[in-house]
N, C-alpha and C positions, 0 to 999 in steps of 0.2 A: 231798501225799497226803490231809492234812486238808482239803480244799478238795474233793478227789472225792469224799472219804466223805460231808460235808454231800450234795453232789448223789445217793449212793447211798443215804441210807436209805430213802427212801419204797421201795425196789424190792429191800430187801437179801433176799427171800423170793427172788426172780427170780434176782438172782447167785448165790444158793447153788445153785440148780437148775441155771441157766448154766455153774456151775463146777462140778459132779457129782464129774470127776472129782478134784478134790481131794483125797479119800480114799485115803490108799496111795502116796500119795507124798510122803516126808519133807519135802522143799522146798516143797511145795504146801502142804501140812499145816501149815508154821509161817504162809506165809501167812492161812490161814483161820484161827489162833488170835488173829495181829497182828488182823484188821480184827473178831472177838469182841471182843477188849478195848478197841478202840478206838470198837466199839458200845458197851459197858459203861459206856464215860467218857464218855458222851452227845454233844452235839452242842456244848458248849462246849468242851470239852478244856483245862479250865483247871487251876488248881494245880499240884502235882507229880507230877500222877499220869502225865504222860507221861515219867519220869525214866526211864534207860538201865536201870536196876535192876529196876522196875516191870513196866519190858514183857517182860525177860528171862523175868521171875517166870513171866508171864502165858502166852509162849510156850513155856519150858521145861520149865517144872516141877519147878523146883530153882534152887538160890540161883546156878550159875552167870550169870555178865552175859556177853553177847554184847557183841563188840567192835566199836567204832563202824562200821568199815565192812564187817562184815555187817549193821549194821539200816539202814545207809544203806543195802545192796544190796535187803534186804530191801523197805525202804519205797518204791524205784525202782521194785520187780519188781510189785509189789501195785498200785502207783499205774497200772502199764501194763494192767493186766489190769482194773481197776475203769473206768479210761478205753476200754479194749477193748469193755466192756459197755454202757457207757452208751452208746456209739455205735451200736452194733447194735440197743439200746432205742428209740435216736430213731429209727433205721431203719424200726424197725416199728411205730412209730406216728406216725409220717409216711406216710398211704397217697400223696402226690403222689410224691415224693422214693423212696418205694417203686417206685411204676408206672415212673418215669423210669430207674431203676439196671435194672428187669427188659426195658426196651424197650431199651436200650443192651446189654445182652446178649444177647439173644435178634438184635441187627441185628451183632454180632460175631461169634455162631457161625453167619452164617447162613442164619438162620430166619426168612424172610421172613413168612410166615403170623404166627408169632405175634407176630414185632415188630409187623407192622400191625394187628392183632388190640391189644394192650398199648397202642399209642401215640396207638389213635384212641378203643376204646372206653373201659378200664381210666382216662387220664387223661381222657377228656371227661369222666367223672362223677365226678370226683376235683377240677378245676381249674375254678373258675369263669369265665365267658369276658369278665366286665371287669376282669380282669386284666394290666399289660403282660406279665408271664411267661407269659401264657398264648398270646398271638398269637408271642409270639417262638419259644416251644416247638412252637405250631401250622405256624408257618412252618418251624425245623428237621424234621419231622417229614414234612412235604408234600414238603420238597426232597431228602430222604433214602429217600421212598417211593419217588419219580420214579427216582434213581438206585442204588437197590438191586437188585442181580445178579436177586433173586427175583421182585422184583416185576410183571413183564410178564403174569401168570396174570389177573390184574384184566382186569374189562372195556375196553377200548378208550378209549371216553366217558371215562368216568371217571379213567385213569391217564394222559388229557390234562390233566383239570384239575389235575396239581398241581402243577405251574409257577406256574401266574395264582394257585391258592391260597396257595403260600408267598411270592409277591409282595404281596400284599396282606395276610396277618398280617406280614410284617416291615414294612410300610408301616407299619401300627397301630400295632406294638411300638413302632418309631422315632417317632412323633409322637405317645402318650405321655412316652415316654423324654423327646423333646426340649423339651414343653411342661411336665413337670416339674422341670427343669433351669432354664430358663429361668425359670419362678416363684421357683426357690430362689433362684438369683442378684439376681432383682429384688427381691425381698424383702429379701434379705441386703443391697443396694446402698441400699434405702431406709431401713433401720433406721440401719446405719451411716454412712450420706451418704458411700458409699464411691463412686466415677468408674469406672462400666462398660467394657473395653476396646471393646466392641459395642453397635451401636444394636440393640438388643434388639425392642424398638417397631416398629420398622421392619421388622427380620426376619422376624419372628411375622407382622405382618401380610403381608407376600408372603406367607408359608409358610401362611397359614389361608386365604387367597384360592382356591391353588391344589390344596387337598385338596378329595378327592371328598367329598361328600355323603353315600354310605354310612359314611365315617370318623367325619364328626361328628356324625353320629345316635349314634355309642356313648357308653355313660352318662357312663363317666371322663372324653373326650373334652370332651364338655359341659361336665363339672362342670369342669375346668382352663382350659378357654376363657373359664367365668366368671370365675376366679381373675384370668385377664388382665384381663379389663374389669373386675374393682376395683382391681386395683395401678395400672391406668391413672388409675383417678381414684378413690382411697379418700373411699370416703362412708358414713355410718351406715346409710345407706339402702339400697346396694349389698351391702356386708355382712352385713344380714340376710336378703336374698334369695339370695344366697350360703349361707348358713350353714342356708338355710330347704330350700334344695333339696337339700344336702348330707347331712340329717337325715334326711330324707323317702326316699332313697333308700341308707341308711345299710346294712342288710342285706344288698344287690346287692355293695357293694365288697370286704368279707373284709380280704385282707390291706393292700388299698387304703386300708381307715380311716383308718389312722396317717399315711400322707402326706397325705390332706386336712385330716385333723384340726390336724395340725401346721400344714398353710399357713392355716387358719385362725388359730389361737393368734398364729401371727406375723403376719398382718394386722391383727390385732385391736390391736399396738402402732401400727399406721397412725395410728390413729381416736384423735380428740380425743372422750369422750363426757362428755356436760355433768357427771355423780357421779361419774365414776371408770371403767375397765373393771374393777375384782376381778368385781362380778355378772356379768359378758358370760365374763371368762377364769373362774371359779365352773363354768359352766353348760358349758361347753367341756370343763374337766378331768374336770368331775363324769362328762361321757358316756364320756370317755377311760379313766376308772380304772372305770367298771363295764364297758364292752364290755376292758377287758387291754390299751388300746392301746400304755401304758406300758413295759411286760414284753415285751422281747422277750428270747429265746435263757436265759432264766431271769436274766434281769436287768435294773436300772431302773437310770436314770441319778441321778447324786447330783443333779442340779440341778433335773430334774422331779420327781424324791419330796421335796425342799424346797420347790419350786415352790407344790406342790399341798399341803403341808399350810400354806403362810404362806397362801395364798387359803383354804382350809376355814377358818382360826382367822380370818380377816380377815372373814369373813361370820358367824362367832363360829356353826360347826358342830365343836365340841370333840368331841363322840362320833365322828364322821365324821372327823374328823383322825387320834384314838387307834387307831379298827377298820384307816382306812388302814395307819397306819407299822405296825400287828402282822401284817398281811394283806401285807405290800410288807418289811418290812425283811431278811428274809431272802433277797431277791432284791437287794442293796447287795453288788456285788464288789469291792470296796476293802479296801485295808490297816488296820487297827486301829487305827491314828492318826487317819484318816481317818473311819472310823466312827465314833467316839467325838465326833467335830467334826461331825457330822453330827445323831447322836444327841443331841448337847447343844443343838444349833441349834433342830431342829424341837420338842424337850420343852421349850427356853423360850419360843416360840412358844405352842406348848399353856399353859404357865404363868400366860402373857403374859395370855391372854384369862381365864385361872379369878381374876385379882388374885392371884398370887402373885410380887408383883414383886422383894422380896427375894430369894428361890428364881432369879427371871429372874437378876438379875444376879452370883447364887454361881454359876449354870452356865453363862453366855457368860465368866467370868474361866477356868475351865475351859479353852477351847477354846483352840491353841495354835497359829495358823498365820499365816504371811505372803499367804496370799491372798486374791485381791484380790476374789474375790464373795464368800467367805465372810468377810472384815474387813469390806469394808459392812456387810455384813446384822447385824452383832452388834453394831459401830457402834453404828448406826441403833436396836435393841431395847432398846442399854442406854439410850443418851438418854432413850427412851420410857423405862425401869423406872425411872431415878432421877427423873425427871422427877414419874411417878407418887408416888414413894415421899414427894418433898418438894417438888420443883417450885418453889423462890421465889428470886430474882434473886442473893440473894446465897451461897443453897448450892454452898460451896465444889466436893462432887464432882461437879453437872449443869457447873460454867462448865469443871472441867479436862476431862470428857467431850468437852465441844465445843472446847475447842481442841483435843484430842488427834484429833478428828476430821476438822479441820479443816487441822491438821495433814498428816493422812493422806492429805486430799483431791489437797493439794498437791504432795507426793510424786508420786503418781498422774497429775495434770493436768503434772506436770514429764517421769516418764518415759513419759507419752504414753500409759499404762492408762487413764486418763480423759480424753474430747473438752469443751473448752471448756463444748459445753451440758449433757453428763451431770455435770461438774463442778457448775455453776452450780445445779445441782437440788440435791443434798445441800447444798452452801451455803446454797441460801435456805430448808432447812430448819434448820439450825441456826441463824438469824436468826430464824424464826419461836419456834422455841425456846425461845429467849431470852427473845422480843418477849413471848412465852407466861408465862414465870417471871418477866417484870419485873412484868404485868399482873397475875399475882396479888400477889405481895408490895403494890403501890403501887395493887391494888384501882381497875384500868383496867375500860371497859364494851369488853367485845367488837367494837362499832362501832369503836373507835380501832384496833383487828387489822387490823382484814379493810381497813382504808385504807392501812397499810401492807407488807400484802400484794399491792396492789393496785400500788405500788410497786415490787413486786418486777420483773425479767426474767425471765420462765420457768416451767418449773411448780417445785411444791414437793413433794419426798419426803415419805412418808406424810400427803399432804395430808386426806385424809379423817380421821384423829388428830387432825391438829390442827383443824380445824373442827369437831371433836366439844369440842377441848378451847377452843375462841369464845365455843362456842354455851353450855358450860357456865358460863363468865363472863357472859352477858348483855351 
């Protein structure tokens, strides 16, 4: 119930109106006093003020308590009725998702006329057409025109074409569909050096051979076809031409964004770039959190709102991190265990970058959890905060940091949560670490680092730290 009320306040003037009749009917009545009190105790609903007592108070009007399973009745009934509204809210302001429910109605009672009337004009200006929803919808629509009892009134010409027209939007739809698919998987097989059951490469190509030319004139079309000629051979140079056309025609996609955007992001782990990728993924997330790409259905994933605020603090955009999580954290659907491992993660981060490294490592001891991307990432930060704080070879808490890390890694590389080389990266950062804290204690020049880094196999976590922290040894 608490979880729909959050979703209901920006609109509770509209439920009141939606629910009218409320008034004059006892059972109604107590509902609309529950969800005033529950407006009353804000959007935190902390303390005791949700005690059985409390709310009696609130809904009675006398020191009688209601007995637990009438407020559980109660807060069942209310929760159904608040979820009843919001749904009919999305309804109407969804004009696509609108047109679509009123042309499905109108072709069940019927009414030929005004289904095709709803289905061709109402969503043509409603659905933009480099959409895959939108050729699959055009396609149901032409196939449905064709076979509808009413539809013979149309001219002749025209109620020929809509066979060949729903042939060829499902065509579209489907080769979308399956060149999105296809990217995902190779992406996903390249990241994780995981063994394709399908020669993918090979498919694709027959399959692009023999699509017409009308097909791949479409924008999406295009822009996925590029995708393949980079996964075929990721280059920096591919990449920005990809990412350059992608930009350029960023407006045309709508709900399209977020699936480029993403196979961009995940390209972009392809690329070896000689500084690092944070600037390239920077510039990526930055377009993604100003166009919403993030937000979908009023929600953001925990790993892209952590994402995006370690890259904002990593290009040391601190203002831009804090507007973020206060603009975004109310869209984090998680349990309160979870939040709070969340919220400690990303404000030591923030910390991270203002030198408040003491602060850093009182709020990652905070965080309380067995998993496995959030145990890196706090890892990894305390190193950095103790590091910062004393840093020199023989400081007992940086050497038990690192074993306890390292430790960890083991674990991990044992039940198979870490591959050989994502292991081996954390490793050769706690070596450098080290290598770091001995250098200062024993007053080493930076050239003796970067020789034994050189030595290293692989790359190194937070390598950019540590060759700030080289470069500041001389």
């Amino acid at each position: 119930l608490i979880e729909s009320c959050k979703l209901l306040f920006i609109s509770l003037e509209d439920y009141s109106n939606f629910y009218s009749e409320l008034f004059g009917n006892a059972r109604l009545l107590r509902q609309c006093k529950f969800l005033e009190y529950l407006w009353f105790c804000d959007n935190n609903f902390g303390g005791n003020r949700l005690e059985d007592e409390q709310i009696s108070k609130a809904i009675l009007d006398s020191d009688e308590v209601l007995n637990e399973t009438t407020l559980d009745t109660l807060a069942y009934e209310l929760n159904r009725k608040i979820q009843r509204f919001l749904v009919q809210k999305e309804l109407e302001d969804d004009e696509l998702l609108h047109a679509q429910i009123l042309a499905r109605v109108y072709k069940k009672r019927g009414n030929a006329k005004r289904f095709l009337n709803t289905a061709t004009q109402k969503m043509d200006k409603v659905m933009p057409d480099e959409e895959m929803d939108f050729h699959f919808t055009k396609a149901m629509q032409n196939h449905d025109a064709y076979f509808h009892p009413g539809a013979t009134f149309h001219h002749e010409k025209e109620y020929s074409n809509y066979p060949r027209n729903a042939r060829y939007h499902m065509l579209v739809a489907f080769t979308i569909f399956y060149l999105k698919t296809c990217i995902e998987d190779l992406i996903r097989a390249k990241i994780y050096h995981e063994t394709l059951a399908e020669d993918f490469q090979k498919q694709l190509s027959i399959f692009l051979n023999f699509l017409p030319s009308t097909i791949k004139r479409i924008l999406l079309v295009k822009l996925l076809e590029q995708s393949l000629n980079f996964l075929s051979k990721p280059t920096i140079c591919a990449y920005e031409k990809l990412k350059k056309d992608y930009i350029e025609n960023l407006q045309e996609l709508k709900s399209e964004k977020k699936t480029i955007l993403l196979h961009l992001v995940n390209g972009l782990l392809l690329i070896d770039y000689p500084n690092g990728r944070i600037p390239e993924q920077y510039s990526l997330l930055r377009l993604g959190d100003e166009n919403n790409l993030f937000v979908e259905y009023k929600c953001i994933s925990a790993q892209h709102y952590i994402n995006i605020v370690y890259v904002y603090t990593k290009m040391s955009y601190v203002d831009l991190a804090i507007s973020f999580t206060r603009k975004n954290e109310p869209y984090l659907k998680y349990d309160n265990k979870l939040l709070c491992n969340i919220r400690r993660l990303t404000n030591s981060y923030i910390l991270f970058v203002q030198g408040e490294f003491s602060s850093v490592t009182q709020e990652l001891s905070l965080i309380n959890t067995r998993d496995t991307y959030f145990s890196t990432r706090k890892h990894l930060l305390d190193i950095k905060s103790s590091f910062e704080l004393i840093g020199l070879e023989d400081d007992p808490t940086l050497l038990e940091k690192c074993r306890n890390f390292k430790n960890f890694i083991q674990r991990k590389l044992k039940s198979e949560e870490f591959t050989e080389k994502e292991a081996n990266i954390f490793l050769n950062f706690i070596t450098m670490t080290k290598l770091l804290a001995k250098a200062k204690y024993a007053n080493l020049k930076g050239m003796a680092l970067m020789e034994k880094r050189a030595q290293l196999t692989g790359q190194v976590a937070e390598w950019q730290w540590i060759l700030k922290k080289i470069n500041q040894i001389g």
